[in-house]
Structures are given as C-alpha cells and as structure tokens.
ROFIZA-114751 format. One record per residue (C-alpha): residue in one letter; z negated, x, y negated; residue number from 1. Coordinates in nm, 3 decimals. Example, Ala and Ser with C-alpha at 12.3 -4.5 7.8 and 13.67 -1.06 7.14 Angstrom:
<sites>
site rest: A	z: -0.780	x: 1.230	y: 0.450	nr: 1
site rest: S	z: -0.714	x: 1.367	y: 0.106	nr: 2
</sites>
This chain:
<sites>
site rest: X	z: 0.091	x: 2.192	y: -3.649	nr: 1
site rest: X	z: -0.017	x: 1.901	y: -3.427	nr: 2
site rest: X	z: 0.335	x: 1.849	y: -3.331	nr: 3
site rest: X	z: 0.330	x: 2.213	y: -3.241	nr: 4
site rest: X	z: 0.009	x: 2.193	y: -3.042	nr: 5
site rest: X	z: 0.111	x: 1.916	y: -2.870	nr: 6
site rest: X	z: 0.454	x: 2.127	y: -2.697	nr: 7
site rest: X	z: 0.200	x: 2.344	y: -2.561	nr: 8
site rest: X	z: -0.045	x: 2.091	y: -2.386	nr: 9
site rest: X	z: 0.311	x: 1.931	y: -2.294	nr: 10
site rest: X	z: 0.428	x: 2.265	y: -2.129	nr: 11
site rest: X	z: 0.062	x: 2.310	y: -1.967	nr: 12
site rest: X	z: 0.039	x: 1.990	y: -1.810	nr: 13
site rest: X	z: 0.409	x: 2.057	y: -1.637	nr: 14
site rest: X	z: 0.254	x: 2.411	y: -1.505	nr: 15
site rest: X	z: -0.023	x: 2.188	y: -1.382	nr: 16
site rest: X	z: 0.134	x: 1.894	y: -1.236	nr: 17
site rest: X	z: 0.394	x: 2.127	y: -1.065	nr: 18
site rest: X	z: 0.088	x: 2.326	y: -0.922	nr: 19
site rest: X	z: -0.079	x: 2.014	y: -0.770	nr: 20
site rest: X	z: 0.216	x: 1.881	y: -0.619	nr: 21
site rest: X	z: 0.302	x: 2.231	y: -0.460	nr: 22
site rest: X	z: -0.040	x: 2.265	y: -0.290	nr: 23
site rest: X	z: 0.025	x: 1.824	y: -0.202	nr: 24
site rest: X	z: 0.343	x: 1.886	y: -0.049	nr: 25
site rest: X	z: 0.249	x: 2.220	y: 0.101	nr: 26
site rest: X	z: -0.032	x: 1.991	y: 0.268	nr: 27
site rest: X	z: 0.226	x: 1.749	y: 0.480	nr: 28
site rest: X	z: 0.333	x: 2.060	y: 0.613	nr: 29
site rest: X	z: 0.598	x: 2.220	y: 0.440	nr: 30
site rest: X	z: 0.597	x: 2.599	y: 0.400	nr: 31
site rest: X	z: 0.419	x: 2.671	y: 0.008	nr: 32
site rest: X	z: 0.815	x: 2.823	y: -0.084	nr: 33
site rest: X	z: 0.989	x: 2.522	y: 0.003	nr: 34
site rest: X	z: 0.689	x: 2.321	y: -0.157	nr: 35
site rest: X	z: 0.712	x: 2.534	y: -0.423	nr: 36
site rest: X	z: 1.053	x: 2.489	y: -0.501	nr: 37
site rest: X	z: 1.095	x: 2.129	y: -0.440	nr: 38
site rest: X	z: 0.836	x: 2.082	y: -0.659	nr: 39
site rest: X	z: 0.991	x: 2.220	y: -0.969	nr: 40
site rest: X	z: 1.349	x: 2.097	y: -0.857	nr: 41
site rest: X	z: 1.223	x: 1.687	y: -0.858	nr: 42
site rest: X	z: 1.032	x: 1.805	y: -1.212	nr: 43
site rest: X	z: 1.331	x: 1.936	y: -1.373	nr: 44
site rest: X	z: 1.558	x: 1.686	y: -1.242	nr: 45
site rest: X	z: 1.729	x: 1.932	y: -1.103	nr: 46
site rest: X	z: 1.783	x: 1.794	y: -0.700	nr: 47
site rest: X	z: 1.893	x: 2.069	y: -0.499	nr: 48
site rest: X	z: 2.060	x: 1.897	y: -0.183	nr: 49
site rest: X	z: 1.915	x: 2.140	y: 0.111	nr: 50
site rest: X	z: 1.782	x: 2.121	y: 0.389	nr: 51
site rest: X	z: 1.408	x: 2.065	y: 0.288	nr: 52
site rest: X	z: 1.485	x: 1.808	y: 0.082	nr: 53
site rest: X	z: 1.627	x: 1.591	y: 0.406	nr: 54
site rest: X	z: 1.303	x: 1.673	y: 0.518	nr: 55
site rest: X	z: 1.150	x: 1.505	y: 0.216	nr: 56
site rest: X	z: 1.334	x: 1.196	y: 0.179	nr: 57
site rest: X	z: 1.298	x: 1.140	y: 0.547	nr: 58
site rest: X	z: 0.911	x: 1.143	y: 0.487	nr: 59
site rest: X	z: 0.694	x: 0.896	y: 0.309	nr: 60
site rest: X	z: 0.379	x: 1.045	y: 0.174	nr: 61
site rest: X	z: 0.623	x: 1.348	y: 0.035	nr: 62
site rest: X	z: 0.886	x: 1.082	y: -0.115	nr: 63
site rest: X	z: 0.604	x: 0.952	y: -0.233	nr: 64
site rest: X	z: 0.507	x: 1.264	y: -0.437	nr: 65
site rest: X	z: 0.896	x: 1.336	y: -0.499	nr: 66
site rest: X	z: 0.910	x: 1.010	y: -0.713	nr: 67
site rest: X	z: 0.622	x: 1.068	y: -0.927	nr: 68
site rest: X	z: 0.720	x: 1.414	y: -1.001	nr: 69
site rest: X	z: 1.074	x: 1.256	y: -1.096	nr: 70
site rest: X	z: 0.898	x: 1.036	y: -1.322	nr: 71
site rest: X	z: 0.632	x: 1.249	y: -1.507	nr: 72
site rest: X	z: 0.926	x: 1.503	y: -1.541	nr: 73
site rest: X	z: 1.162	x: 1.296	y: -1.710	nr: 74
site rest: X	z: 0.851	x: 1.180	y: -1.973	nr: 75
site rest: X	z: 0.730	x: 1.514	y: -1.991	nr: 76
site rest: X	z: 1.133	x: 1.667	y: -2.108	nr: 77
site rest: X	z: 1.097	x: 1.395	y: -2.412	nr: 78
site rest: X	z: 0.764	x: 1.489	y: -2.530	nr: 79
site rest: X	z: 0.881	x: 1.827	y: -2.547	nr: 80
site rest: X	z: 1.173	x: 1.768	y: -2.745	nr: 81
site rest: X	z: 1.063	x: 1.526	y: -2.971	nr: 82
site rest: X	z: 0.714	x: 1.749	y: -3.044	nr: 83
site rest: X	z: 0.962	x: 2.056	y: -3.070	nr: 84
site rest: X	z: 1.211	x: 1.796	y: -3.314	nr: 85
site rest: X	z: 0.882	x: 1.730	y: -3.569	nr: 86
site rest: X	z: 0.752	x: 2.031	y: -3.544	nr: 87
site rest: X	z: 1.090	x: 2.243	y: -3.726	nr: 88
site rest: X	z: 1.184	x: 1.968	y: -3.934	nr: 89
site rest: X	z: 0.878	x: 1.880	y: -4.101	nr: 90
site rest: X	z: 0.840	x: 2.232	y: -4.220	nr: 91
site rest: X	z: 0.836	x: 2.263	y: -4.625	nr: 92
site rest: X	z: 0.978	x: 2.639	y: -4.619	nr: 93
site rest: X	z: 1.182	x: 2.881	y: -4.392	nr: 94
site rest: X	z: 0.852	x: 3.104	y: -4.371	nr: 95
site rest: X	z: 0.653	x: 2.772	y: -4.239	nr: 96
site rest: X	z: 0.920	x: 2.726	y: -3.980	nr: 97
site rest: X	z: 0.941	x: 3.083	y: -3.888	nr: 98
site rest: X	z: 0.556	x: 3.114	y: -3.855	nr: 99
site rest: X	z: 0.577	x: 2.758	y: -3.616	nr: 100
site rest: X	z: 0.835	x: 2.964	y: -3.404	nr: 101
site rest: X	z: 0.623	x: 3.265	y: -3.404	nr: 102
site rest: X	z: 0.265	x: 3.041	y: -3.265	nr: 103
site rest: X	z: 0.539	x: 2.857	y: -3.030	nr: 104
site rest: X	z: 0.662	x: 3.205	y: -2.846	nr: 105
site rest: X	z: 0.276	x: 3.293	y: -2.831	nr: 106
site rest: X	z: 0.129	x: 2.982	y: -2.686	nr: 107
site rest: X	z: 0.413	x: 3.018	y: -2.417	nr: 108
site rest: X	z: 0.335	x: 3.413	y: -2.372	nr: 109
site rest: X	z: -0.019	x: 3.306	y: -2.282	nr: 110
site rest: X	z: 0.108	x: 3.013	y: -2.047	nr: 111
site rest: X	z: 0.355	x: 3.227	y: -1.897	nr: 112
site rest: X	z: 0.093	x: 3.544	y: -1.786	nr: 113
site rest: X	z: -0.170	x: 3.253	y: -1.694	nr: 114
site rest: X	z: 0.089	x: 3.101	y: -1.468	nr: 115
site rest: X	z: 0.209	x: 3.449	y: -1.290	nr: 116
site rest: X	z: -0.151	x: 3.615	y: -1.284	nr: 117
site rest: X	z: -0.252	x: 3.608	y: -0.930	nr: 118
site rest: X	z: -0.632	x: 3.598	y: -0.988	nr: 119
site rest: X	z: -0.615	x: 3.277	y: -1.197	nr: 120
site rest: X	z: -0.345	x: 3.146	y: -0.913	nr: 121
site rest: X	z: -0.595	x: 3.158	y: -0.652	nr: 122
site rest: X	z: -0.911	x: 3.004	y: -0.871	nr: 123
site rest: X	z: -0.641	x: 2.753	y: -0.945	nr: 124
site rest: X	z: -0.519	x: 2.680	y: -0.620	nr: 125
site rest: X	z: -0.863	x: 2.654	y: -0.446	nr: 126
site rest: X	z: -0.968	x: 2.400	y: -0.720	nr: 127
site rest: X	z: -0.640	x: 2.171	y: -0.697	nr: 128
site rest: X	z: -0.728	x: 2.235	y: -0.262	nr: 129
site rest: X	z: -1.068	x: 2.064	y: -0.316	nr: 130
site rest: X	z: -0.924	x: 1.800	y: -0.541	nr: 131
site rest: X	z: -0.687	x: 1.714	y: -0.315	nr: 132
site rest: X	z: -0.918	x: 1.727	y: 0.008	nr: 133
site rest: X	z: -1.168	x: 1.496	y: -0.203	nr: 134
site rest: X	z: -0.949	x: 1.252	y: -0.393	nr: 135
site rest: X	z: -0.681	x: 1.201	y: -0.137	nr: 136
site rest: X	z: -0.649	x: 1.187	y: 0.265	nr: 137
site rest: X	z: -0.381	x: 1.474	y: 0.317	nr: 138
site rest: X	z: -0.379	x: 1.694	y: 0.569	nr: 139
site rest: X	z: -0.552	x: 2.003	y: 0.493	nr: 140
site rest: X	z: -0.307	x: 2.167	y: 0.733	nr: 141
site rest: X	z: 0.074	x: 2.369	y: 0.741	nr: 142
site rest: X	z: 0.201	x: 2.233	y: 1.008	nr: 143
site rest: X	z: 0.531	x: 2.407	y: 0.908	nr: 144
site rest: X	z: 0.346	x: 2.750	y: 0.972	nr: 145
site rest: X	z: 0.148	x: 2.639	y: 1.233	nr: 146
site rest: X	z: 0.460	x: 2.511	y: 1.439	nr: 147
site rest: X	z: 0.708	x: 2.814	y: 1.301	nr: 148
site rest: X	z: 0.923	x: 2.516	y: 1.167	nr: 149
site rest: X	z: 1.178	x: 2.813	y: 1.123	nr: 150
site rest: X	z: 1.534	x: 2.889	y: 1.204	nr: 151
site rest: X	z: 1.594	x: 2.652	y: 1.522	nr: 152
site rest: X	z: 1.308	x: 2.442	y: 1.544	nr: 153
site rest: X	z: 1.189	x: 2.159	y: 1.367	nr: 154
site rest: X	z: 0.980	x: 1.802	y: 1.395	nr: 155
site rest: X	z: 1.178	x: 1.527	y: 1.342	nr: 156
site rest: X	z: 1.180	x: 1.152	y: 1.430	nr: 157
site rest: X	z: 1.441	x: 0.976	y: 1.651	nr: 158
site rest: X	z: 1.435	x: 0.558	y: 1.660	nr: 159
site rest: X	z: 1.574	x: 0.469	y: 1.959	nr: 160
site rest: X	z: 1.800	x: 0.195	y: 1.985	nr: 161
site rest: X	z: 1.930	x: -0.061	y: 2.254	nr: 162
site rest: X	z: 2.227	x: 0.144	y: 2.385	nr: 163
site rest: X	z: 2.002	x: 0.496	y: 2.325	nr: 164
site rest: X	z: 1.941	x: 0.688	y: 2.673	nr: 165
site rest: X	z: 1.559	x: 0.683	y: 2.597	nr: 166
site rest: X	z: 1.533	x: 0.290	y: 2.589	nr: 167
site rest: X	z: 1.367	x: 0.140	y: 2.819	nr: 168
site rest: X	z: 1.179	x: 0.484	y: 3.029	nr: 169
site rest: X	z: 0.920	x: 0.618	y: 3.093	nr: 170
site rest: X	z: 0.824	x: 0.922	y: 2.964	nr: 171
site rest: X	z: 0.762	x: 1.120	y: 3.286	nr: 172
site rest: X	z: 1.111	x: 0.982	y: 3.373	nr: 173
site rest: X	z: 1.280	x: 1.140	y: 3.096	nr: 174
site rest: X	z: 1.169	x: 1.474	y: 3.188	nr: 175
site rest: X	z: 1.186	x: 1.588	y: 2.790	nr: 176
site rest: X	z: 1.007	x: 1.836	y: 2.903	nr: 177
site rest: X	z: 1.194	x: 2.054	y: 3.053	nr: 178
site rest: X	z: 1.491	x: 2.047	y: 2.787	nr: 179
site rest: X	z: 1.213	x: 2.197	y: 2.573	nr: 180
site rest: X	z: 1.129	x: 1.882	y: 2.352	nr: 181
site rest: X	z: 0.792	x: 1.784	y: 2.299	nr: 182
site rest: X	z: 0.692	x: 1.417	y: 2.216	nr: 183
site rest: X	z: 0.451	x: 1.475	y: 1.926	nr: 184
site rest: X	z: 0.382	x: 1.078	y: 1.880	nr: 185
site rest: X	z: 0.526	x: 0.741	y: 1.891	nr: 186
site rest: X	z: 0.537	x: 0.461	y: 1.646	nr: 187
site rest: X	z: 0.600	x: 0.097	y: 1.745	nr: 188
site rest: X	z: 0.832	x: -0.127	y: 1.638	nr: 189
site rest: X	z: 0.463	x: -0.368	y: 1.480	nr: 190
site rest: X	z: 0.336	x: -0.014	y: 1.321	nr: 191
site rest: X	z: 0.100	x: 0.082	y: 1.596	nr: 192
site rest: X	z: 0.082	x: 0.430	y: 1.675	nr: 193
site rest: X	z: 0.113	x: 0.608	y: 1.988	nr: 194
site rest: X	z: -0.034	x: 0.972	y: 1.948	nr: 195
site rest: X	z: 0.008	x: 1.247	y: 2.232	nr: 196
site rest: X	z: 0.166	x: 0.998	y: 2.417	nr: 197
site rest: X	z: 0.137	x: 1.070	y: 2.838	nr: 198
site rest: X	z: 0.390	x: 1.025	y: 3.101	nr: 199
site rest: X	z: 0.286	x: 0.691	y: 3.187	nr: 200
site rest: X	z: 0.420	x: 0.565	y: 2.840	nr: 201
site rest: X	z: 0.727	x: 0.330	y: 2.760	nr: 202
site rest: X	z: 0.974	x: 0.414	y: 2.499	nr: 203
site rest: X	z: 1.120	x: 0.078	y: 2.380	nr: 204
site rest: X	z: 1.403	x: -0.007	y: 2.166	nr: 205
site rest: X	z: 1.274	x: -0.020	y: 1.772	nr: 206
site rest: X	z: 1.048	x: 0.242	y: 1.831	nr: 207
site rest: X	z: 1.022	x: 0.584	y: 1.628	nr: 208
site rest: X	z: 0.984	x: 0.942	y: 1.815	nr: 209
site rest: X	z: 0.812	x: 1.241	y: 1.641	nr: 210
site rest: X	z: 0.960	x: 1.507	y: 1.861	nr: 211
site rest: X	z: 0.952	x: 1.856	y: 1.853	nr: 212
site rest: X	z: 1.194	x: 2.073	y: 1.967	nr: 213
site rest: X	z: 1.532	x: 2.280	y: 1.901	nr: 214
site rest: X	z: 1.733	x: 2.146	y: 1.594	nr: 215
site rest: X	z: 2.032	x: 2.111	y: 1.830	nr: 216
site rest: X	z: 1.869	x: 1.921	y: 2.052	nr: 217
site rest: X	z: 1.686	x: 1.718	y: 1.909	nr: 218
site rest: X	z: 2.044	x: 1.624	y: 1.726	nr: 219
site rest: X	z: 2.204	x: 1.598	y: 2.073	nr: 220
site rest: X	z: 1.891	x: 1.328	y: 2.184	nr: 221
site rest: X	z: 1.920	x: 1.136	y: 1.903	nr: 222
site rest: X	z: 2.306	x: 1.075	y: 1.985	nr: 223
site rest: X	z: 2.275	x: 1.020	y: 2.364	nr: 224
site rest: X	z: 2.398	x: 0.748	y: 2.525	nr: 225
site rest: X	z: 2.303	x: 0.553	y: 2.802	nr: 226
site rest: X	z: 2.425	x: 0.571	y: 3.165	nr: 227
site rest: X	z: 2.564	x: 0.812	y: 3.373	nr: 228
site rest: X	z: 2.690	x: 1.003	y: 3.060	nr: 229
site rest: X	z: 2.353	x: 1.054	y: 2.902	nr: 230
site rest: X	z: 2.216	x: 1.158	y: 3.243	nr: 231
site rest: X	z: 2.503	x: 1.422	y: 3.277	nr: 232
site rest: X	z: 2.384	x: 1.549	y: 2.882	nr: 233
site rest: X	z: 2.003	x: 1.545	y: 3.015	nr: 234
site rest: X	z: 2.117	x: 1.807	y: 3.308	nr: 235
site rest: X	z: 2.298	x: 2.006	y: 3.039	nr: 236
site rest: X	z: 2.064	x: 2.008	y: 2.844	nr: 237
site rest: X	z: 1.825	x: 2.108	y: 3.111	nr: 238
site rest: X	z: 2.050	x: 2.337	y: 3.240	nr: 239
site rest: X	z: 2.032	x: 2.535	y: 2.858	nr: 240
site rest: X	z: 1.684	x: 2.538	y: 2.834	nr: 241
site rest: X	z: 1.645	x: 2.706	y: 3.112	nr: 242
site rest: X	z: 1.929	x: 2.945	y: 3.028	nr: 243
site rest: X	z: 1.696	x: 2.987	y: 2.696	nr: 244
site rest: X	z: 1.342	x: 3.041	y: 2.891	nr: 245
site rest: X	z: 1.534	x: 3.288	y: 3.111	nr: 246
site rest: X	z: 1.619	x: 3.522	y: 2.773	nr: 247
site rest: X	z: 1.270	x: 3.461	y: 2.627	nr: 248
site rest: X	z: 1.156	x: 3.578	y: 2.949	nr: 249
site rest: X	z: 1.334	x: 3.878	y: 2.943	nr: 250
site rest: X	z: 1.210	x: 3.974	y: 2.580	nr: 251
site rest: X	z: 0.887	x: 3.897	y: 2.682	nr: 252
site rest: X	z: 0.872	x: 4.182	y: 2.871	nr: 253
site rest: X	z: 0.649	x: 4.482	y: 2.815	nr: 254
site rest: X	z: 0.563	x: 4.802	y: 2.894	nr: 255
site rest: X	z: 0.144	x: 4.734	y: 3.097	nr: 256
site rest: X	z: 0.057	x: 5.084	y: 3.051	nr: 257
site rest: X	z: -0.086	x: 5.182	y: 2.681	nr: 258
site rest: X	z: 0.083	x: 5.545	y: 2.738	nr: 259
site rest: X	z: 0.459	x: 5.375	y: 2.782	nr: 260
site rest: X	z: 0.412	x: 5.216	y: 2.473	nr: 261
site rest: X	z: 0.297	x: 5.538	y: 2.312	nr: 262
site rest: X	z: 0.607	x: 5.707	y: 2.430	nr: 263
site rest: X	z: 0.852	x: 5.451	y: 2.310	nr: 264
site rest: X	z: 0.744	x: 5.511	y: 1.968	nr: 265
</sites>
C-alpha cells in the first residue's frame, strides 16, 4: 500500500510542478497555451519542435525552466514505474492486486477532476502567482499578450556582426523606424544593458538587439548586408511598410456617425 500511495503523490507532484512552470513560463511572456503546452512537452520528454520552442531555447530564464522540467520529468517517469512495479507484484492474491488497481483508478479520478475543476485552477494559480512573485524575480507580466506576439509579429534579438548593415550607426541613422521595427533594448558586447535606447545611440559589432517588429523583417535585418546593397533593402523595406500603413489605414476607417454604424448592422 505504501508503494501504492506513493504513485499518487508521484502523479500529484507532476500536476504540480507542470502547474508552476506554466504560470513561470507564462511570466517571461509567453501566451499561458504555449506555456501550457511546453510545459508538459519538456515533462514528458516529449519535445515538440515548433515554433515556441525556438522561442524557448533562444531565451535563458525559460531554458532555464525547460531543463529542470526535463530533469524532474525523467525522475518523476521512474518513481512511477518502479512504485507501480512493487505495488502489483508484492500482492499475495489476485483479489489484493485487483483491490490495488481499484484505489489506483480512484486516487487518479480524484487527481484528474482536481486538475480540470476550474474553481480549484484559479485558487491554484493565484497561490503558485504569489509564490512566484515572492520567491523569484519574474516578470509578473505577458508580454506575449501585451505585444499581440501573434501571427506576424514577434520580439526577437539580432547580434550584429562586422559585415552587418547596422554596425557601426547610429540609431537615428538607421531610420528602423519607419520599416516598422522597434528597438526594444540593447545589450553590449561586456553585458551592459542599453534599455529604450534613443537615436543618439551606437550599435556596435558584438552587440545584441531586442527588436520588435514583423517576423519577415526582422528576418530580412538580421541578414542585411552592408553597403550600397543593404541601403537598397532599407528603402525596400521602407518602401513595404509604408505599402502596409497605407492598408491599415484603410481598415482603420469608420463610419463617425453612431446612426451609420447602426445601419450597417
């Protein structure tokens, strides 16, 4: 019976641990589905190669909390089966074994309408919220929500290089601006960081861009050269951004009067 007992608070601390690292990853700003899901893929071993998970890898503090999820999962799977391995064969009769099975299926019942109840979900997640904000420094924030990191835009970091057509600028030079990318911060090549860096600030080679911006340009950036090619691609680029402000412009449009409105519904 104390191998049996010992599945369950197994099983429990895996709902647990999964739970806290949702709401940790959830605060370095991923959305709570990706966080969610990540979460139980690094606990399971499981390693689904998307899009999210770039995201992770590319990003300490959540690597961080990758790893230990990777670890703790991979203990947690053999306590399991060697708990479920005593518990079955050290029964003395089929009706002992059957009655071990029977405790087994209930102890997971109750887990599993503890773990879906949405009541108990939100006293859960408020708790794990103020461990977190008390025990750790995380960011108590979404930034993928608060950004809409969604569909074509995302935060991402660029290190520029020698031959990269941001060395060696200023950032009121490079106009970033206007091809719709946002310099978010900038970490030097000696760790110092640069945050809501302004126009009178030098990008140098060795140093790391958080940018914000269109997925597809921010790729383009990254893979500029210098000279007169990368200032043709910083025209382009220019050139579809406005192309871009020019349809938002036109969706932006509405009808000023509240009867119009009325009438087009």
């Amino acid at each position: 019976m104390a191998a049996l007992i010992s599945v369950l608070i197994a099983i429990t601390l895996s709902l647990l641990i999964t739970r806290i690292a949702t709401e940790a990853l959830t605060l370095t700003g991923l959305s709570r589905t990706s966080a969610k899901f990540q979460a139980r893929s690094a606990f399971t071993g499981t390693g689904f190669a998307t899009a999210e998970s770039e995201a992770i890898v590319k990003h300490p503090l959540r690597r961080r909390i990758i790893m230990w999820l990777m670890f703790l999962g991979n203990a947690g799977f053999i306590t399991v089966i060697s708990s479920l391995v005593i518990t079955f064969v050290s029964t003395s009769s089929t009706g002992d074994g059957l009655s071990r099975l029977l405790y087994l299926l209930i102890g997971i019942g109750v887990l599993w309408l503890l773990a879906t109840n949405r009541a108990f979900n939100r006293i859960l997640t408020r708790l794990v919220r103020k461990g977190l904000r008390r025990w750790t420094d995380l960011d108590l924030r979404d930034y993928a929500r608060l950004l809409h990191l969604k569909g074509k835009y995302q935060v991402t970091e660029i290190e520029v290089n020698d031959d990269n057509w941001l060395a060696n600028k200023k950032l009121k030079q490079l106009r970033l601006a206007d091809e719709g990318i946002a310099v978010l911060g900038i970490e030097r090549r000696d760790r110092i960081y640069i945050g809501a860096p302004y126009g009178d600030t030098c990008i140098y080679p060795g140093d790391t861009l958080i940018v914000y911006g269109r997925k597809a340009a921010l790729i383009e950036l990254d893979m500029r050269p210098e000279g007169i090619e990368g200032e043709q691609a910083h025209q382009q680029a220019i050139a579809i951004q406005r192309q871009i402000e020019q349809n938002q412009s036109n969706l932006d449009t509405y009808p000023t009067k509240p009867q119009q409105i009325i009438n087009r519904h």
